[in-house]
N, CA, C and O atoms as a CHARMM CRD file, in Angstrom:
* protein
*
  376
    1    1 UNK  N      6.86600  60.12300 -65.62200 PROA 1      0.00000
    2    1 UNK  CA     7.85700  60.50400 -66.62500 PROA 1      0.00000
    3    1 UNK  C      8.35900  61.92500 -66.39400 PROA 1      0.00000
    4    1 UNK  O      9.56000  62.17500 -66.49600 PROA 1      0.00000
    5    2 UNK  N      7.51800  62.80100 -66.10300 PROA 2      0.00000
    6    2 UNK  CA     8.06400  64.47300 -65.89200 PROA 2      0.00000
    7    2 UNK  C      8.31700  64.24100 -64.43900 PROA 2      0.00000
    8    2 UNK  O      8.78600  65.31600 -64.06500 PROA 2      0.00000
    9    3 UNK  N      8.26600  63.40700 -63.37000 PROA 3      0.00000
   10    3 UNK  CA     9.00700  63.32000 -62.07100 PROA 3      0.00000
   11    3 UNK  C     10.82400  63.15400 -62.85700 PROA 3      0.00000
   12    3 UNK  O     11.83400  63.71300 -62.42700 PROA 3      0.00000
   13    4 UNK  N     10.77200  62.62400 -63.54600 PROA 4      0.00000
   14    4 UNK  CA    12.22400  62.18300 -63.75300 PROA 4      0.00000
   15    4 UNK  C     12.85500  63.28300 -64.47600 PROA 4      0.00000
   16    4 UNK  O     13.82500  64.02300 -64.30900 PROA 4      0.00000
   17    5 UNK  N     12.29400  63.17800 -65.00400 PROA 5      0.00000
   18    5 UNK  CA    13.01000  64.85500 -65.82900 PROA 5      0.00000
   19    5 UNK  C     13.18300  65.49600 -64.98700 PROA 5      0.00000
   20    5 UNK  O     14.36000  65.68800 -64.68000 PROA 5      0.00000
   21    6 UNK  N     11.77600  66.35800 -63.93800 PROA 6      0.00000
   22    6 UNK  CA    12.62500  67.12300 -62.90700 PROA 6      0.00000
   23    6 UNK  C     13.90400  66.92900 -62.22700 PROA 6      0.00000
   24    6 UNK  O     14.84000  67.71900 -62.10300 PROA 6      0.00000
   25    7 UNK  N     13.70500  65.16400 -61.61200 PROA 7      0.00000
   26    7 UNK  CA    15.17100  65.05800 -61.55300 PROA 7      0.00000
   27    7 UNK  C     16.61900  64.86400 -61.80200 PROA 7      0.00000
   28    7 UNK  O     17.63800  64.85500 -61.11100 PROA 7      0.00000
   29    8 UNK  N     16.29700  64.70000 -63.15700 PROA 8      0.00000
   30    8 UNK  CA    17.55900  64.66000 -63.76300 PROA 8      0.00000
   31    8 UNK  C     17.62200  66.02300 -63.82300 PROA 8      0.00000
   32    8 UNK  O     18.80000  66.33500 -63.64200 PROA 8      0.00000
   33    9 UNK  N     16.87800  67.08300 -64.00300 PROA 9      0.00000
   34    9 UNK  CA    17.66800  68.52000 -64.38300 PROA 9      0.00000
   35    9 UNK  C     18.04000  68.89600 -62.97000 PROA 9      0.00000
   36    9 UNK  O     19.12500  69.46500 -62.84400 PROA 9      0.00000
   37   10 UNK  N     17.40700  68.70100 -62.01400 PROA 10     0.00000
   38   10 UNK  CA    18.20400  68.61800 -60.68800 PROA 10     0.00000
   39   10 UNK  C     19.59800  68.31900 -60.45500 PROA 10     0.00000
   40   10 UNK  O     20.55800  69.08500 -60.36100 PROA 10     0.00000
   41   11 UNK  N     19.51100  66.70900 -60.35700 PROA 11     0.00000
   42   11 UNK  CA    21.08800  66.06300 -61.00700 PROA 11     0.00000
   43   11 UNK  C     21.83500  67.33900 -61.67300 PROA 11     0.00000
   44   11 UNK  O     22.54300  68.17900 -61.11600 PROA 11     0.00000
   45   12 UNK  N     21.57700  67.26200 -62.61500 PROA 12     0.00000
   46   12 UNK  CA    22.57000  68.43100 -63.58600 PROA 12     0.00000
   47   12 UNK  C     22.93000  69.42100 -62.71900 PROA 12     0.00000
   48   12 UNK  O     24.11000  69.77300 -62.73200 PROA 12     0.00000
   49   13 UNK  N     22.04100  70.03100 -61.84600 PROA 13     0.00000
   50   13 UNK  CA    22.25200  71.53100 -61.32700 PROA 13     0.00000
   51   13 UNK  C     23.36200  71.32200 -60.38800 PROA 13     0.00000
   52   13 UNK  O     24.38000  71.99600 -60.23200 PROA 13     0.00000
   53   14 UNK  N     22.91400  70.12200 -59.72000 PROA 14     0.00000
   54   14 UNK  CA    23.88800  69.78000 -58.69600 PROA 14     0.00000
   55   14 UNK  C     25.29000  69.15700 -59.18700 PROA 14     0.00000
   56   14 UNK  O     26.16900  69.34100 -58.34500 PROA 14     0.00000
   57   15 UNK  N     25.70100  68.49800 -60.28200 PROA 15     0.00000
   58   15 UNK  CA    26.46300  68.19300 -60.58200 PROA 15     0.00000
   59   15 UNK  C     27.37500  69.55400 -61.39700 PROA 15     0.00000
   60   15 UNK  O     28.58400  69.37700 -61.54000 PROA 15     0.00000
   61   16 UNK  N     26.95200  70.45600 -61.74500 PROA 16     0.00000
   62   16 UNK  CA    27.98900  71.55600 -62.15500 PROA 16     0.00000
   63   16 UNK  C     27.87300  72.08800 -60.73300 PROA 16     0.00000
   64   16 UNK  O     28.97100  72.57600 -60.46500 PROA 16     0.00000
   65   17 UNK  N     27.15500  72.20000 -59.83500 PROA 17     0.00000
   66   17 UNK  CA    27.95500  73.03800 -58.75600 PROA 17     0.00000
   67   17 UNK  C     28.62100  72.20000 -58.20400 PROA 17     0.00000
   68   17 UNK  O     29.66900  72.73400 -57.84100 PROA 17     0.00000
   69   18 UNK  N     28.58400  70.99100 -57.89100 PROA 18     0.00000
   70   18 UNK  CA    29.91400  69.99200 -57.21100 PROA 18     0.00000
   71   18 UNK  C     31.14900  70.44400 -58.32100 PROA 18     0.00000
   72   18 UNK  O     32.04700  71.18700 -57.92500 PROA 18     0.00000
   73   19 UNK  N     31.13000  69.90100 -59.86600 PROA 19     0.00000
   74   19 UNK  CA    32.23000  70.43100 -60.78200 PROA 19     0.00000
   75   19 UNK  C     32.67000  71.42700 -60.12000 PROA 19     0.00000
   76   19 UNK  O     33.63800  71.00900 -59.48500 PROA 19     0.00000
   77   20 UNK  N     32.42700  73.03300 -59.80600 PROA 20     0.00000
   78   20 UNK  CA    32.87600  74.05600 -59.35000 PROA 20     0.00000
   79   20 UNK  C     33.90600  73.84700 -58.31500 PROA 20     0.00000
   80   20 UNK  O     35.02800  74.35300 -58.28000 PROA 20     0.00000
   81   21 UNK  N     33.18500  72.76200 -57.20200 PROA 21     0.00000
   82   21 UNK  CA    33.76600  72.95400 -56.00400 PROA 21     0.00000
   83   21 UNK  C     35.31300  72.15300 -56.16900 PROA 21     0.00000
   84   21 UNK  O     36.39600  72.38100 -55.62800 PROA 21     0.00000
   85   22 UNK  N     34.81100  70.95000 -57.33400 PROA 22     0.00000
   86   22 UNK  CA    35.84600  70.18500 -57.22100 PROA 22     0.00000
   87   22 UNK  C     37.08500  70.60500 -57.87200 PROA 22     0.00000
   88   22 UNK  O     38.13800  70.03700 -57.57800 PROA 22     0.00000
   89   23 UNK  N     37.04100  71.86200 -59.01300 PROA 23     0.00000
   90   23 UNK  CA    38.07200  72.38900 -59.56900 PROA 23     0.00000
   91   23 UNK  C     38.54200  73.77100 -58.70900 PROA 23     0.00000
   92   23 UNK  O     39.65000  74.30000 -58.79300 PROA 23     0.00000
   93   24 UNK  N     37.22400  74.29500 -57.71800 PROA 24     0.00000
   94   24 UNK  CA    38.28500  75.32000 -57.12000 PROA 24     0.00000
   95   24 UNK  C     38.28200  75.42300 -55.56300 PROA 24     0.00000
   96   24 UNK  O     38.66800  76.29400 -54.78300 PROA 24     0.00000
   97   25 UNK  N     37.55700  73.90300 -55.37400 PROA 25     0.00000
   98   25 UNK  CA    38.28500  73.48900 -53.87400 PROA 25     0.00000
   99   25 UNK  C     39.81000  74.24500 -52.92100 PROA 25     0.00000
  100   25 UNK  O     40.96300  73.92300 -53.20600 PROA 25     0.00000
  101   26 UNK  N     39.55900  74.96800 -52.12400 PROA 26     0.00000
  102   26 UNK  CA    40.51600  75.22900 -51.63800 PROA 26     0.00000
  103   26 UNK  C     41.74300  74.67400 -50.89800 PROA 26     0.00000
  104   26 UNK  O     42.77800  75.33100 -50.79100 PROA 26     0.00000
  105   27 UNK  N     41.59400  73.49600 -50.41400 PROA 27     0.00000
  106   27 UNK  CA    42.08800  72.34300 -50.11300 PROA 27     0.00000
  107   27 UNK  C     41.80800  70.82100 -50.54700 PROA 27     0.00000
  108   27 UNK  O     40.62800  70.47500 -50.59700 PROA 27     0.00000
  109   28 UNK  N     42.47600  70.19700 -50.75900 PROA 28     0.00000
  110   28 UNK  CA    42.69100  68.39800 -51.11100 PROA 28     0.00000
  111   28 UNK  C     41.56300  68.26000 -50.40400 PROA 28     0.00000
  112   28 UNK  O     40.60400  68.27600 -51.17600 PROA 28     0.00000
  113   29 UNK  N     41.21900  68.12200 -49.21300 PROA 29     0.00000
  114   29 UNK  CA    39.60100  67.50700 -48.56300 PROA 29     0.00000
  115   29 UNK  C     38.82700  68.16400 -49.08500 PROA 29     0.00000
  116   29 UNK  O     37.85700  67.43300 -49.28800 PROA 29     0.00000
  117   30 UNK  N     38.55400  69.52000 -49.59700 PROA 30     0.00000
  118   30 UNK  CA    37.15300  69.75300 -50.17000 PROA 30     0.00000
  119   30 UNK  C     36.99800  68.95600 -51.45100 PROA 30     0.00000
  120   30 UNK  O     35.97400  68.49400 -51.95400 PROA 30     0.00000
  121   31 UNK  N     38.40700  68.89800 -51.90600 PROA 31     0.00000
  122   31 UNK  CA    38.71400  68.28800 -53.59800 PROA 31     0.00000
  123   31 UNK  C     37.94700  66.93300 -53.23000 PROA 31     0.00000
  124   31 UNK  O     36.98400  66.69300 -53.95800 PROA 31     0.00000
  125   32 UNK  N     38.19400  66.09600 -52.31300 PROA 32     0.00000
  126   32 UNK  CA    38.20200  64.87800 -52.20800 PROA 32     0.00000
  127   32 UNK  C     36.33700  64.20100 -51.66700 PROA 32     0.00000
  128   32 UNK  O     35.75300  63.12300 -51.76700 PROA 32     0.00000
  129   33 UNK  N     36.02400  65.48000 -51.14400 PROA 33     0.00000
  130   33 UNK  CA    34.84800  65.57400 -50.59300 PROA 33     0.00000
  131   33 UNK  C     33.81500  65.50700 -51.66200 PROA 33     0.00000
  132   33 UNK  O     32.89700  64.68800 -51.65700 PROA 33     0.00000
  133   34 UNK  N     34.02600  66.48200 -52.65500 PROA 34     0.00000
  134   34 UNK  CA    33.31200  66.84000 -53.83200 PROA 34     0.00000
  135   34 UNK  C     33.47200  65.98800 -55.22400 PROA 34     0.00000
  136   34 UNK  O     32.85400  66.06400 -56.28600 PROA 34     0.00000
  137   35 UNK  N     34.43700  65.23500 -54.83700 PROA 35     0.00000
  138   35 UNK  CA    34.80800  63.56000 -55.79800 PROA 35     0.00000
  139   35 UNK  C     33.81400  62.93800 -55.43100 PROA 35     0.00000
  140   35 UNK  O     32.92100  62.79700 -56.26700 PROA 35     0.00000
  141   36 UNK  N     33.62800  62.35400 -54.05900 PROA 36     0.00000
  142   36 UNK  CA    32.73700  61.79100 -53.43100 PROA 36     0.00000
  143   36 UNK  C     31.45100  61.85600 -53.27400 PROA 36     0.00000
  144   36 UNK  O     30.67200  61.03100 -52.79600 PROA 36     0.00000
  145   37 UNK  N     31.21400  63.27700 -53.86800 PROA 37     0.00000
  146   37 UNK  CA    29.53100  63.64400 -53.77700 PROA 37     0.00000
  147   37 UNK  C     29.21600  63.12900 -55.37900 PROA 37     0.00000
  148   37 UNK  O     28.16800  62.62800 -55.78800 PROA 37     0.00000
  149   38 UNK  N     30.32600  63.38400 -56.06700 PROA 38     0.00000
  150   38 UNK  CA    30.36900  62.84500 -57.56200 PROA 38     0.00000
  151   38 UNK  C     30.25500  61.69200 -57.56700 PROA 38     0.00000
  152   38 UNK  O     29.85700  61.28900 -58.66000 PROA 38     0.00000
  153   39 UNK  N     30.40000  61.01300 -56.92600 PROA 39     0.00000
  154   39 UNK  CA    30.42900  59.43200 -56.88200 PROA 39     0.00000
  155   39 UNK  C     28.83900  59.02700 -56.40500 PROA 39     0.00000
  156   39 UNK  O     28.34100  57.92900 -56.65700 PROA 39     0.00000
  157   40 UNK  N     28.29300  59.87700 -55.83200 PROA 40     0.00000
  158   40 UNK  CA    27.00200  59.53700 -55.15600 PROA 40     0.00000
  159   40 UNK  C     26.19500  59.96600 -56.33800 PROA 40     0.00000
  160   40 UNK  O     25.67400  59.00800 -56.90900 PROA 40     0.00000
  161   41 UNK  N     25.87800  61.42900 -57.00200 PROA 41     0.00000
  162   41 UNK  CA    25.44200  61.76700 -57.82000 PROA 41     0.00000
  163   41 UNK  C     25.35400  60.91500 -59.09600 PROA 41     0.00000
  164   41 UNK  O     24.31500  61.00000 -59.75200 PROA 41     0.00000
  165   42 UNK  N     26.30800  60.12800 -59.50100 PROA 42     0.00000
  166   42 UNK  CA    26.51300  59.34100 -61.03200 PROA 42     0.00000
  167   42 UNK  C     25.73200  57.94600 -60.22900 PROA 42     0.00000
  168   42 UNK  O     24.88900  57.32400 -60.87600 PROA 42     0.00000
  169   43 UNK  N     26.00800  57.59000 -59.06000 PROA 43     0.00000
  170   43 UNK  CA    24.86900  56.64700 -58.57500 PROA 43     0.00000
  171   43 UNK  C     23.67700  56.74400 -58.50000 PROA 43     0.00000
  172   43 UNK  O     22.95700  55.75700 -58.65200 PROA 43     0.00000
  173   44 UNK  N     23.15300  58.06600 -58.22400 PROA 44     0.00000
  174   44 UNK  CA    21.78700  58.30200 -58.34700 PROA 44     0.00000
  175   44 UNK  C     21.36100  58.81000 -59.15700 PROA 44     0.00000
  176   44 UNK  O     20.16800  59.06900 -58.99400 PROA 44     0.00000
  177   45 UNK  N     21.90900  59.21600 -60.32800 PROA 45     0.00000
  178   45 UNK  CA    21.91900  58.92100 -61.79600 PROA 45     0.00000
  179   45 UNK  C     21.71900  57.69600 -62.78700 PROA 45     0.00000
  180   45 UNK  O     21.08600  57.64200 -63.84200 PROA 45     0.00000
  181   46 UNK  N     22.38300  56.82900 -62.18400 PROA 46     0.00000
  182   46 UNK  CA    22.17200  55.40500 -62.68200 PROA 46     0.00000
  183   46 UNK  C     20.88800  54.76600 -62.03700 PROA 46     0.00000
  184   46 UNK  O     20.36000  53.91200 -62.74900 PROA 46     0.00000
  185   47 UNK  N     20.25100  55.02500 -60.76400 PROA 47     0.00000
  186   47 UNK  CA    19.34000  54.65200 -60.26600 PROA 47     0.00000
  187   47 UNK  C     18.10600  55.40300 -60.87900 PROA 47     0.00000
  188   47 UNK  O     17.08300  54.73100 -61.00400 PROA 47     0.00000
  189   48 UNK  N     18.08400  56.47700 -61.20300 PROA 48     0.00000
  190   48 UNK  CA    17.10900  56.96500 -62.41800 PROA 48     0.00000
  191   48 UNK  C     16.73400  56.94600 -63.48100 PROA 48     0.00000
  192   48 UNK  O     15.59200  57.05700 -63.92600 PROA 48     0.00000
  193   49 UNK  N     18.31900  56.70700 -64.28400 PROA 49     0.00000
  194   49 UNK  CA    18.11300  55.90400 -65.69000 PROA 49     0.00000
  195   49 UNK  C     17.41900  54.41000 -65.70500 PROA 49     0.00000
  196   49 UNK  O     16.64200  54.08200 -66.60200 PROA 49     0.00000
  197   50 UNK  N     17.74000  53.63400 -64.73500 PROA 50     0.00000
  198   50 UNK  CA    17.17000  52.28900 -64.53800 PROA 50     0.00000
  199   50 UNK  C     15.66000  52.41600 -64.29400 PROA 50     0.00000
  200   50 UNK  O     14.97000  51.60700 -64.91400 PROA 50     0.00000
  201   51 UNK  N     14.80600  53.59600 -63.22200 PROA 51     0.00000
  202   51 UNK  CA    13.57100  53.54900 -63.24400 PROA 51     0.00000
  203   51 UNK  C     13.15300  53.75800 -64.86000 PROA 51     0.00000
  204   51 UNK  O     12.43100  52.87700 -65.32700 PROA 51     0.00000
  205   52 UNK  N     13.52300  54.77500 -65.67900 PROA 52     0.00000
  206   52 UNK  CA    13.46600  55.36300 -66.86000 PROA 52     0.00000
  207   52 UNK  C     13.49200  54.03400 -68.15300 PROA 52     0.00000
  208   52 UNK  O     12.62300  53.82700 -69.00000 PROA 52     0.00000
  209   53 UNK  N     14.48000  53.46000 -67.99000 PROA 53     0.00000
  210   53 UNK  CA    14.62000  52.34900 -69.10800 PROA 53     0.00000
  211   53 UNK  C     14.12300  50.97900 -68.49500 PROA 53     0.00000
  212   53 UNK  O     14.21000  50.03900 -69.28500 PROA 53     0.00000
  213   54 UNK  N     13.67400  50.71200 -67.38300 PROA 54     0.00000
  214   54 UNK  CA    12.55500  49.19100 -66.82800 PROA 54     0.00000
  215   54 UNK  C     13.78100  48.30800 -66.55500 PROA 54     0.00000
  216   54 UNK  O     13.60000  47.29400 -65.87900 PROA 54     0.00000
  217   55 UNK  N     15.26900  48.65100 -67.10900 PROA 55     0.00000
  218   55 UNK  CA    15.78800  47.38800 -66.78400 PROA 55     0.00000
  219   55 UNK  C     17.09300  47.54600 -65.46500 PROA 55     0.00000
  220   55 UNK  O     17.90200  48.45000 -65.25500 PROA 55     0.00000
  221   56 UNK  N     16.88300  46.45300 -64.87200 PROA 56     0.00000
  222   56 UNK  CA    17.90700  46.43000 -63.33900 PROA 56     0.00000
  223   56 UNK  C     18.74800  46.44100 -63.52000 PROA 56     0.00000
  224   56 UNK  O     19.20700  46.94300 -62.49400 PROA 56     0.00000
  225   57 UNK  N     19.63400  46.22900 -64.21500 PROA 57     0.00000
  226   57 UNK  CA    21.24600  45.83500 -65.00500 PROA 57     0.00000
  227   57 UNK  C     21.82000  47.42500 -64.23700 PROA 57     0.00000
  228   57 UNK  O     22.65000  47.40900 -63.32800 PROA 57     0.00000
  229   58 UNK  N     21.39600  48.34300 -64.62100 PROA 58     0.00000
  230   58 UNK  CA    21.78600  49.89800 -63.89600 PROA 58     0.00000
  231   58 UNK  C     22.10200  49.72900 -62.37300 PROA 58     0.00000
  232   58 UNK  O     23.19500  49.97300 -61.86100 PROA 58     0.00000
  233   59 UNK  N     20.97700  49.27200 -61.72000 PROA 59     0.00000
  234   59 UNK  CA    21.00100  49.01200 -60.27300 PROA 59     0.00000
  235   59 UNK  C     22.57600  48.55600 -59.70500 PROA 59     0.00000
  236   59 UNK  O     23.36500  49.14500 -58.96700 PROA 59     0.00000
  237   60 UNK  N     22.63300  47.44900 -60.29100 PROA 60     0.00000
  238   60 UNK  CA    23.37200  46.28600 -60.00800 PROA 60     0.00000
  239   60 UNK  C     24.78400  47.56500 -60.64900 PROA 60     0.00000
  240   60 UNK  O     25.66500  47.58500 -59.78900 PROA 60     0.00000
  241   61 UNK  N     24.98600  48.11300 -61.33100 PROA 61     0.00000
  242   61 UNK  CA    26.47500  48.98200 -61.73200 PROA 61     0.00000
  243   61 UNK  C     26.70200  49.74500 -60.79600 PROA 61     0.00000
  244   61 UNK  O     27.81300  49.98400 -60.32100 PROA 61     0.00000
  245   62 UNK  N     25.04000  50.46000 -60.24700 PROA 62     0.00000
  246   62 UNK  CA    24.81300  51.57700 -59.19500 PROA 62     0.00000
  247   62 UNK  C     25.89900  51.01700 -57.50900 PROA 62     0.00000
  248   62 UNK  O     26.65700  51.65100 -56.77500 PROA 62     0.00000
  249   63 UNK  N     25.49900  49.80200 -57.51700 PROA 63     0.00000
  250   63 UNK  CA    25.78500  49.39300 -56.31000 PROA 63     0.00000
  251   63 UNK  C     27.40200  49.02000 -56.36900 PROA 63     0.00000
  252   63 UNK  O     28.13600  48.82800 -55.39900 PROA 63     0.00000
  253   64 UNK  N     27.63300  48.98900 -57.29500 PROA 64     0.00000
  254   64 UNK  CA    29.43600  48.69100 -57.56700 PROA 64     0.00000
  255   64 UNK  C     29.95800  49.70100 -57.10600 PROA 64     0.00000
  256   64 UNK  O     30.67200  49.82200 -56.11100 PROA 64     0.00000
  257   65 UNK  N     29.42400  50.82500 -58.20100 PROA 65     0.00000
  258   65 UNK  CA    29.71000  51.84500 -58.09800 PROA 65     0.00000
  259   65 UNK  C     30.25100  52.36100 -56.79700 PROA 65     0.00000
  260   65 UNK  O     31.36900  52.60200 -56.34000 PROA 65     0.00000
  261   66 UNK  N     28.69500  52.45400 -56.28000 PROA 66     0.00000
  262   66 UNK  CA    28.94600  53.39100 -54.70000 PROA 66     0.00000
  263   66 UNK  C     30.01000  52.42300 -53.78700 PROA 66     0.00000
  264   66 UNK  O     30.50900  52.92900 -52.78200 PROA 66     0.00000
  265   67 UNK  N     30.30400  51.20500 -54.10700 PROA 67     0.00000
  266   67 UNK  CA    30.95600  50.41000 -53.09400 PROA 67     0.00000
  267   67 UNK  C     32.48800  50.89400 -53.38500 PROA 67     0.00000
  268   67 UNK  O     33.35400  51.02300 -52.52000 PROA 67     0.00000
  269   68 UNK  N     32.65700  51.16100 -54.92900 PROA 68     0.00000
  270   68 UNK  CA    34.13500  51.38000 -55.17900 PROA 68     0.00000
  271   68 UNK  C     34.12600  52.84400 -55.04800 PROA 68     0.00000
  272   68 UNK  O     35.28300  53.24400 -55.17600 PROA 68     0.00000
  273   69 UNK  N     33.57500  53.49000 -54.91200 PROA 69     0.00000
  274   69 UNK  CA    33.28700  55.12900 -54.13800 PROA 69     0.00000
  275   69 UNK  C     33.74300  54.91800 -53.06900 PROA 69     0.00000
  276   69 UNK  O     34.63900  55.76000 -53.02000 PROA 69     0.00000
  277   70 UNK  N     33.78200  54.17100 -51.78800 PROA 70     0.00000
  278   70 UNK  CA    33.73900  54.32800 -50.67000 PROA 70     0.00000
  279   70 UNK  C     35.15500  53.94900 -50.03300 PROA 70     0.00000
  280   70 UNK  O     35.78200  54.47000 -49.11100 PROA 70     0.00000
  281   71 UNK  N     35.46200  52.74900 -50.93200 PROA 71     0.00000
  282   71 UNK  CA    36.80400  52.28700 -51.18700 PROA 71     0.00000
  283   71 UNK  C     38.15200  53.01900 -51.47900 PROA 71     0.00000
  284   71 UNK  O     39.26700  52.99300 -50.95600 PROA 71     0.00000
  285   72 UNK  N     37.35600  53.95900 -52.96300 PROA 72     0.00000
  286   72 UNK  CA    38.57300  55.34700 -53.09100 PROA 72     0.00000
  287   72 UNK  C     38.59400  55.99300 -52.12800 PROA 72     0.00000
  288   72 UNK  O     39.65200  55.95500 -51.49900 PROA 72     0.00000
  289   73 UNK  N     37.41700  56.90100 -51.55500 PROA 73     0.00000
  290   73 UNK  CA    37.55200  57.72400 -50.45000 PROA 73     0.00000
  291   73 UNK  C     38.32600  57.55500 -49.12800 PROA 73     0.00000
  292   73 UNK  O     38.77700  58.48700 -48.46100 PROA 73     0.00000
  293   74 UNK  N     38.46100  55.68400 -48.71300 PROA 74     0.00000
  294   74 UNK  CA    38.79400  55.51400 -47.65300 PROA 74     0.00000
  295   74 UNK  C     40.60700  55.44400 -47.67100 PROA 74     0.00000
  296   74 UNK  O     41.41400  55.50000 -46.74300 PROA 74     0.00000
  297   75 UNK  N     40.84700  55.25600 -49.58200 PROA 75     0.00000
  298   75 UNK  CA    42.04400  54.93900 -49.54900 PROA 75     0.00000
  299   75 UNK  C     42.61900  56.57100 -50.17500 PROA 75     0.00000
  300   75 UNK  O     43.84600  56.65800 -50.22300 PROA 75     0.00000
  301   76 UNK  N     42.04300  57.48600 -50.51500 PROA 76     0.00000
  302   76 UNK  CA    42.27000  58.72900 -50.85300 PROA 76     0.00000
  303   76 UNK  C     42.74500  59.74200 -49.24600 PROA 76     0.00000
  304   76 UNK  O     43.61600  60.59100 -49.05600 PROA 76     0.00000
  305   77 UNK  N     41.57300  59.06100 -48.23900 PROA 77     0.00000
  306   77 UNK  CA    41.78700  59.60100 -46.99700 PROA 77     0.00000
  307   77 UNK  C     43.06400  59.17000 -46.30800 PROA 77     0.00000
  308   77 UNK  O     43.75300  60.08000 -45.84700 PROA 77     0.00000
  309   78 UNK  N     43.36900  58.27600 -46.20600 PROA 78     0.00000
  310   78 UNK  CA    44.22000  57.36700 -45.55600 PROA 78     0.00000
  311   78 UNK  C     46.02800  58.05800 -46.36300 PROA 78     0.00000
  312   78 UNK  O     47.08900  58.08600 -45.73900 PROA 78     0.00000
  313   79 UNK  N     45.86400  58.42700 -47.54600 PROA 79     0.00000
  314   79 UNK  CA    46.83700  58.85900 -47.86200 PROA 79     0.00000
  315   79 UNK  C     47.19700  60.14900 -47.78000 PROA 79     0.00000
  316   79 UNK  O     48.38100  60.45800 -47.91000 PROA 79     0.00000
  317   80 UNK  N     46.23400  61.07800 -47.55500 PROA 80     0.00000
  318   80 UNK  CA    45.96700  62.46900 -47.22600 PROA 80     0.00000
  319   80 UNK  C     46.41100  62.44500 -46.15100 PROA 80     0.00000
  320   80 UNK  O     47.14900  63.39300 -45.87900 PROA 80     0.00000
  321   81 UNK  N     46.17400  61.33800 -45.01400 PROA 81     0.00000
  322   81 UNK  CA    46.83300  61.52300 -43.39500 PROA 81     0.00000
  323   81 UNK  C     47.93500  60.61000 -42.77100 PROA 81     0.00000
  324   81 UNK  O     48.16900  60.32800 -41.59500 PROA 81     0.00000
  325   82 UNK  N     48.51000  60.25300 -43.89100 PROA 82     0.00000
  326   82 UNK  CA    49.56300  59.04500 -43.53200 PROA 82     0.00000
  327   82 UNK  C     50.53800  59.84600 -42.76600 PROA 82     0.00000
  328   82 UNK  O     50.91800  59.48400 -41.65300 PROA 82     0.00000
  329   83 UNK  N     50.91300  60.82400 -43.28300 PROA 83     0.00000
  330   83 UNK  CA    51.99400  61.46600 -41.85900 PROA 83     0.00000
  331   83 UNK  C     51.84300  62.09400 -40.64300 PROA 83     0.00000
  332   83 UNK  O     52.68500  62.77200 -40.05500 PROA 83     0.00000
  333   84 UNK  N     50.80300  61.84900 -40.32600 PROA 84     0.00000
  334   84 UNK  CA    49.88900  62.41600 -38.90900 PROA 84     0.00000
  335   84 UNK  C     49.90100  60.89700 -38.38000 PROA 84     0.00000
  336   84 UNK  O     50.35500  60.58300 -37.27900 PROA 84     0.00000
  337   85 UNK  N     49.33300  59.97700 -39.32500 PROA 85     0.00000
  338   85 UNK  CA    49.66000  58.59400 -38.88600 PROA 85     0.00000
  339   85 UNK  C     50.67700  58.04700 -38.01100 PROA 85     0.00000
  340   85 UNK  O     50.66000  57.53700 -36.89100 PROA 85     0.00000
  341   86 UNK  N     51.79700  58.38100 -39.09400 PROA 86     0.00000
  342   86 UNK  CA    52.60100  57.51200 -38.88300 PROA 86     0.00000
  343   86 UNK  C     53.72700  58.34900 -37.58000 PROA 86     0.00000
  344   86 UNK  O     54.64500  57.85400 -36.92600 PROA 86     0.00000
  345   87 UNK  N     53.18200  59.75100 -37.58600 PROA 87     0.00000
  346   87 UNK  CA    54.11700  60.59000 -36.70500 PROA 87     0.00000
  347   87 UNK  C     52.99200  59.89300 -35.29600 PROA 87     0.00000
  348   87 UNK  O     53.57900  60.13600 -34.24100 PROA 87     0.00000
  349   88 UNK  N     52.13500  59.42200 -35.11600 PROA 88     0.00000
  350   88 UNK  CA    51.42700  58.84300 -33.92200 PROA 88     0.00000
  351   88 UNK  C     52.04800  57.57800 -33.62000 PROA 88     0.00000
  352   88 UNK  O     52.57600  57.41700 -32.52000 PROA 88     0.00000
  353   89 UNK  N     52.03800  56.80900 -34.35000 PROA 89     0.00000
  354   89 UNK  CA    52.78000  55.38300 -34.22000 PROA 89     0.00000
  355   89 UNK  C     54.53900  55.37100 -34.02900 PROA 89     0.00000
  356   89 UNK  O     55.31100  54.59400 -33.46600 PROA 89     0.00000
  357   90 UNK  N     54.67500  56.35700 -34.62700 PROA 90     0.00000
  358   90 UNK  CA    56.13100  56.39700 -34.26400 PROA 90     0.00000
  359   90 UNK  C     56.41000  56.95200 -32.64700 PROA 90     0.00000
  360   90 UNK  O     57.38900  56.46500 -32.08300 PROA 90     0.00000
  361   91 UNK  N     55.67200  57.84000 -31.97800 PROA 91     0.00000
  362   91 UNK  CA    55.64200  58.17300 -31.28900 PROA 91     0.00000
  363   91 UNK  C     55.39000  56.78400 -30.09200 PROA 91     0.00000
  364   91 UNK  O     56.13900  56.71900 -29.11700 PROA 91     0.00000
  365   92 UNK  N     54.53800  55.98100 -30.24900 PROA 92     0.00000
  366   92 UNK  CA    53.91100  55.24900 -29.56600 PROA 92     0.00000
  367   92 UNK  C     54.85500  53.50800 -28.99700 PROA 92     0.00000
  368   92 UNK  O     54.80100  52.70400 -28.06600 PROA 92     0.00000
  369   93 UNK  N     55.75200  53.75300 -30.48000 PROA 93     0.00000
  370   93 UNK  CA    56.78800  52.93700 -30.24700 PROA 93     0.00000
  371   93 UNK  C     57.85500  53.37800 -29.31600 PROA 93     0.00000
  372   93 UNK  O     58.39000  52.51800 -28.61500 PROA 93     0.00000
  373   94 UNK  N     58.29000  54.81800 -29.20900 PROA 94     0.00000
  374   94 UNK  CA    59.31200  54.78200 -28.35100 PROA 94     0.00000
  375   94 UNK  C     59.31300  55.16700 -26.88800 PROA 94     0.00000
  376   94 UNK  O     60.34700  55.07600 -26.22600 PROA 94     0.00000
């Protein structure tokens, strides 16, 4: 029981210093980087509350979760570099 507490106040510590990074990120990729660590953090958050309360139902949100984490990131990235993209493919056509 006091293993978990330590880590949830952990969690916490780490989750206001990601907050920090993510509001004064100097660029869109750190912004996007530090979304993403947020996305891991509220997962392993949910994976602690579930040891904490006995029931799996958490697990099973945990794993959504991180899957639709990975999903934003890939489609957050992809739009961050669409004109590097598309200036390659255009290139490649002529």
């Amino acid at each position: 029981m006091t293993d978990l507490m330590i880590f949830a106040v952990l969690f916490g510590a780490l989750a206001v210093i990601n907050l920090v990074r993510l509001v004064k990120g100097p660029t869109a990729a750190d912004r996007m980087v530090a979304g993403d660590c947020a996305d891991v953090l509220i997962c392993c958050a949910m994976i602690l509350f579930a040891l904490y309360s006995g029931r799996g139902v958490y697990l099973d949100i945990a794993i959504i979760s991180a899957l639709l984490g990975i999903i934003d990131t890939l489609l957050v990235a992809r739009y961050m570099d669409k004109g590097r993209w598309l200036k390659y493919v255009a290139k490649d056509r002529h």
